[in-house]
C-alpha positions in Angstrom: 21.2 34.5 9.4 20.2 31.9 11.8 20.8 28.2 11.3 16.9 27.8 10.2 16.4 30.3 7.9 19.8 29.4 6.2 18.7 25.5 6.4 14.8 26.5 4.0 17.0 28.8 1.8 19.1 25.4 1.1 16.0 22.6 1.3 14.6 23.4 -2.7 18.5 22.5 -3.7 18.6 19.8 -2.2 20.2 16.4 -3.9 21.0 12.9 -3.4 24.5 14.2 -3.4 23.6 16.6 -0.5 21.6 15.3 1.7 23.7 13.1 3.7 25.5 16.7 4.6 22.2 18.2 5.6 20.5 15.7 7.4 23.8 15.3 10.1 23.2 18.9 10.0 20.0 18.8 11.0 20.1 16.2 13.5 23.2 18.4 15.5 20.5 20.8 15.8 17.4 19.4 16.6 19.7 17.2 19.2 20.1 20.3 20.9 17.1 22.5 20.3 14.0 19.6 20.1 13.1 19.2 23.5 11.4 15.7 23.2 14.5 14.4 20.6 17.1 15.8 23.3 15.8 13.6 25.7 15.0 10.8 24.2 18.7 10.8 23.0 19.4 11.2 26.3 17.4 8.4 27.8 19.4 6.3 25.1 22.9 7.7 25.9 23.3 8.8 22.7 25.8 12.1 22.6 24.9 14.4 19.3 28.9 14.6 18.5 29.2 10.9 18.5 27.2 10.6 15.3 29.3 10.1 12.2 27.1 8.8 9.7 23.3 9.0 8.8 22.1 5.3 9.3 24.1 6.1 13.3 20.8 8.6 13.7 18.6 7.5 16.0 15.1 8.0 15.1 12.2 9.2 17.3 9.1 6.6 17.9 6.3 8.2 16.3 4.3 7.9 18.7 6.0 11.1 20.6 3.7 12.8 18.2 1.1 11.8 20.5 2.2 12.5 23.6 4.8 15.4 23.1 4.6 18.7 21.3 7.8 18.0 19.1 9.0 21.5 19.0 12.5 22.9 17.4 13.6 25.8 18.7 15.7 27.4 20.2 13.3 30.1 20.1 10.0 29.9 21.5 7.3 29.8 18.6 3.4 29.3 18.1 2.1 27.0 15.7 0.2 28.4 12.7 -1.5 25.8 12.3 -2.3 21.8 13.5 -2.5 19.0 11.7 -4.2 15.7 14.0 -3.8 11.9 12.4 -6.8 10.2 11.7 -8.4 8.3 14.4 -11.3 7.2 16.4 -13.0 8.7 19.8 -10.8 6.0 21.7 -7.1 6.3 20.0 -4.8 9.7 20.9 -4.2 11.4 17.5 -1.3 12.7 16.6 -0.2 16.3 16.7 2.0 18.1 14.0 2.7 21.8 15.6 3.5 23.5 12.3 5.5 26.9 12.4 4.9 28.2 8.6 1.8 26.3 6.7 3.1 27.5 3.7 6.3 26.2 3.7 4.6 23.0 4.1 2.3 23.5 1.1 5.1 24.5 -1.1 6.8 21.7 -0.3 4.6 19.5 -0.7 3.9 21.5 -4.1 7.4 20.5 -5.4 7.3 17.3 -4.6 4.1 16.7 -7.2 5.3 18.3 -9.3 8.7 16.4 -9.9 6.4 13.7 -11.0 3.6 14.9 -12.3 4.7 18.0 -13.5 2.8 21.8 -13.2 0.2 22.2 -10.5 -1.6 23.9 -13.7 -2.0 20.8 -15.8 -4.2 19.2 -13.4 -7.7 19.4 -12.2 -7.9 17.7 -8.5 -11.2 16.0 -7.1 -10.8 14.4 -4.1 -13.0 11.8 -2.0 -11.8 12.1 1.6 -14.9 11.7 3.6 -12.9 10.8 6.9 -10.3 13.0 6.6 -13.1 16.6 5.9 -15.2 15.1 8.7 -12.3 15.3 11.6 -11.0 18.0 10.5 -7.4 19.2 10.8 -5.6 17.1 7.7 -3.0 17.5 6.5 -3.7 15.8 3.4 -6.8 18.0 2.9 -4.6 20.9 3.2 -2.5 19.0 0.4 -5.2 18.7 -1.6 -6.7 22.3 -1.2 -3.7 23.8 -2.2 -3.2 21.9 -4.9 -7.0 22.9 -6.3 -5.8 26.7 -5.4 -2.6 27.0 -7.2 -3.9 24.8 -10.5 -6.6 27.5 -11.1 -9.3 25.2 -11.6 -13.0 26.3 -11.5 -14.7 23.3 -10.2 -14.8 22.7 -6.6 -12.1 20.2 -5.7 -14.2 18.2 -2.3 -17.1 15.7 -2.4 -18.0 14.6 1.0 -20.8 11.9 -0.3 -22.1 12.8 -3.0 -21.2 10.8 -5.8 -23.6 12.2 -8.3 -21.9 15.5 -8.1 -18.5 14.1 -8.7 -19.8 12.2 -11.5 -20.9 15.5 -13.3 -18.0 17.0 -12.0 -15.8 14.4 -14.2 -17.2 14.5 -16.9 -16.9 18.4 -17.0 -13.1 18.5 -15.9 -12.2 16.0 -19.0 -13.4 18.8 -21.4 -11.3 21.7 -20.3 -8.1 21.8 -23.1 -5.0 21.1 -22.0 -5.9 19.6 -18.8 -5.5 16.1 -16.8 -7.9 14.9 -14.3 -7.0 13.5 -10.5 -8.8 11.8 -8.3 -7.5 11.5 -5.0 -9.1 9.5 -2.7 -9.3 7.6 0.6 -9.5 3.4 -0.1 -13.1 2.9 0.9 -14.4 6.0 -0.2 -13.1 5.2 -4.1 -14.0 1.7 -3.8 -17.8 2.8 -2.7 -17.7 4.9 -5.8 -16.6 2.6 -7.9 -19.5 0.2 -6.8 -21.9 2.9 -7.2 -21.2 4.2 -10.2 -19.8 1.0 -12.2 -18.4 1.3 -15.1 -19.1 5.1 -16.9 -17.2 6.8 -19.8 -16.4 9.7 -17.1 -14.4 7.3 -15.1 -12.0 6.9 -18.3 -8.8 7.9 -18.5 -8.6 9.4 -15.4 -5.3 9.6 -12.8 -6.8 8.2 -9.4 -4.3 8.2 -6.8 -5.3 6.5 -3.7 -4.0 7.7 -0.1 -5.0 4.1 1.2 -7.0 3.3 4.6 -10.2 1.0 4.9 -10.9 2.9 8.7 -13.2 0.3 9.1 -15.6 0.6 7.0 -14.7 -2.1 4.4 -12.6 -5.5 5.0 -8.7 -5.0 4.3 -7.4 -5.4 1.2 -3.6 -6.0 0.3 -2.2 -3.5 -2.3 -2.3 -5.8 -5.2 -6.3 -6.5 -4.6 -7.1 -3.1 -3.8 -5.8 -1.9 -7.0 -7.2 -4.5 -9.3 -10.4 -3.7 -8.1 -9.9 -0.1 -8.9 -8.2 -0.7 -12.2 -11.2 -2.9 -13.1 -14.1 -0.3 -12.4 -12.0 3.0 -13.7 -10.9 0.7 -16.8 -6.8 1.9 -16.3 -4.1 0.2 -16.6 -2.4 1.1 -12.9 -3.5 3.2 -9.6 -1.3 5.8 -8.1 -0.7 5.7 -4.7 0.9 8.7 -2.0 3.0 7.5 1.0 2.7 10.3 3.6 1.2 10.7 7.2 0.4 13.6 9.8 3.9 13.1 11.2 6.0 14.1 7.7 5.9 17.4 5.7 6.9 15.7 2.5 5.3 12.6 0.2 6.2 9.7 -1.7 4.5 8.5 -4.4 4.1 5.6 -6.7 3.5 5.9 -10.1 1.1 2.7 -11.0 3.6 0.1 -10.2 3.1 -0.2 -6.7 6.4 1.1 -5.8 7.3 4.2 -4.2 9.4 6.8 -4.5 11.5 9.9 -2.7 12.7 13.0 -3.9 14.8 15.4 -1.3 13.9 16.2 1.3 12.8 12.4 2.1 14.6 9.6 2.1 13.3 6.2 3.6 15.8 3.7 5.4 14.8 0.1 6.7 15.5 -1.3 10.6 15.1 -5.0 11.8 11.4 -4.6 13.3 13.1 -6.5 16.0 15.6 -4.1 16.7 14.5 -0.5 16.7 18.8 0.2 16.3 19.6 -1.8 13.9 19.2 0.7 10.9 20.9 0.3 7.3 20.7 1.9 3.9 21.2 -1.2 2.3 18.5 -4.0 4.1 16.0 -5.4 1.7 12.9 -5.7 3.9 12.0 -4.6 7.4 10.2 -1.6 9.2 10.7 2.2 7.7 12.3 4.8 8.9 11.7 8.2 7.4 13.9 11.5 7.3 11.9 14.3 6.2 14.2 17.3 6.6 11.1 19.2 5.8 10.4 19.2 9.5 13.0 21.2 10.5 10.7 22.9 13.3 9.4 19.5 14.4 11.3 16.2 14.4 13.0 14.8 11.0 14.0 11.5 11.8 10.7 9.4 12.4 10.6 5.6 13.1 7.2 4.6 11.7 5.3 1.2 12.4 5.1 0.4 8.4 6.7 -2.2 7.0 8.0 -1.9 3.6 11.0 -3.8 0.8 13.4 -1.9 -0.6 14.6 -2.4 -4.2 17.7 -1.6 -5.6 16.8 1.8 -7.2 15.8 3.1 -3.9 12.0 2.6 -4.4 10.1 1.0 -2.0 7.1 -1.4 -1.5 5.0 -0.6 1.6 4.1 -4.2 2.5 1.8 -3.5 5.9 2.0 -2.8 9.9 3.7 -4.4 12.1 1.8 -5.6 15.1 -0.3 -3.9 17.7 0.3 -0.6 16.2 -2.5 1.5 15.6 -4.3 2.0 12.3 -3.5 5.1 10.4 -4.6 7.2 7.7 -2.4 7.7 4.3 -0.8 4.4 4.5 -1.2 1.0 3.0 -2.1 -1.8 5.4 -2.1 -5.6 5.4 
């Protein structure tokens, strides 16, 4: 068995417990066998065997993603598939190569339901207009999957038409035994909400918001963004998803505006000042992310999102730091 296949067998068991032992395990090898990480470490003068303890990792700038095919090996593979970041005509998008799209999938599949329980409880509808008309997301993927495995009948995409989601709502709220989601870019709920005003099919729904404006509505900080929502859907919280084109796994927040990690993620904080001055126990500053689910990429990703931790490990995205660009699934200023 080689180290990778041994490393997924072990990635569903994974605890809090465990993962310290895994990710040191992980880094040793992608030291070695990640081009792009090996010399970056390099560059640093950083030797693998030095590191002793997780928050001694150094993480890779994300924005390697957009210059670099971050590759584990040692063995030469093709990617299965591609995911690209969100962007405009002038910014480089990002590049995910991704060895197995399933393993991503079912990943992401576990991680759901540890919150929200069975795929098969749910019906998914999703508005993200953006993300269908570039192509290549991995959130859409997400999202398809999710509409796959749950079994549901109706169609789980509306580009624009708002109508058609209407009727679509209303008919998913009277199939027994099921919840409804709608998952949804910022704008594109907040244009709904505005068109539709207030309905008895937007009631007592789940809407889970991936956040991003793109530029086509002002920014919005968390707390006005989801009053807004709360107001026109007539709930009592909005759901939220921290993930990004970079990362194979997904927080999420619950309706209290606080986010949380299952294994294989786990979210440490740096001084933004400081890209080495990492600690599992700072209160606020800039997130880095270990997402042992990319164990054929890079796990060990220093992001440009700013976030405070709380004691129970949850964690408040608070914005971006500056002159970074903007980027889809994530919560800005």
């Amino acid at each position: 068995m080689s180290f990778r296949s041994d490393f997924l067998a072990a990635l569903p068991q994974l605890t809090a417990v465990s993962f310290p032992d895994a990710a040191l395990a992980l880094f040793q090898h992608q030291a070695r066998h990640c081009p792009p990480y090996a010399a970056y470490l390099g560059h640093l003068g950083r030797r693998p065997d030095s590191i002793r303890r997780v928050s001694d990792i150094p993480f890779l700038p994300i924005e390697f993603f957009k210059t670099h095919e971050v590759r584990t090996g040692p063995e030469d593979w093709a990617p299965q598939e591609t995911f690209l970041s969100s962007g405009t005509t002038l910014q480089q998008r990002s590049r995910h190569l991704v060895r197995v799209p399933q393993l991503y999938r079912q990943n992401a599949a576990r991680i759901f339901e540890h919150y929200y329980g069975p795929l098969t409880n749910w019906i998914f509808l999703a508005l993200l207009p953006s993300y269908l008309e570039q192509g290549a997301s991995s959130l859409v993927a997400m999202v398809d999957y999710f509409a796959q495995e749950s079994g549901q009948e109706q169609p789980a995409f509306f580009l624009h038409d708002h109508a058609a989601l209407r009727q679509a709502l209303a008919a998913a709220k009277q199939v027994p035994g099921r919840r409804v989601m709608l998952i949804g870019v910022s704008y594109a709920l907040l244009d709904f909400a505005a068109e539709c005003g207030p309905a008895p099919e937007l009631q007592g729904l789940t809407v889970l918001e991936t956040g991003g404006m793109k530029g086509r509505r002002r920014e919005m900080i968390r707390e006005e963004l989801h009053q807004e929502l709360q107001q026109a859907f007539g709930l009592a919280g909005i759901h939220s998803e921290y993930g990004m084109t970079e990362l194979l796994s997904q927080a999420y927040s619950l309706g209290d505006g606080r986010f949380h990690c299952v294994p294989p993620m786990r979210v440490m904080l740096r001084d933004p000042a400081d890209p080495f001055s990492v600690s599992e126990n700072r209160a606020d500053g800039a997130i880095n992310v270990i997402d042992l689910a990319n164990v054929d990429s890079c796990a060990f990703i220093e992001t440009k999102d700013l976030a405070r931790m709380h004691p129970d490990g949850s964690f408040e995205v608070l914005g971006r730091m500056d002159n970074s660009d903007i980027r889809g699934c994530n919560q800005l200023v």
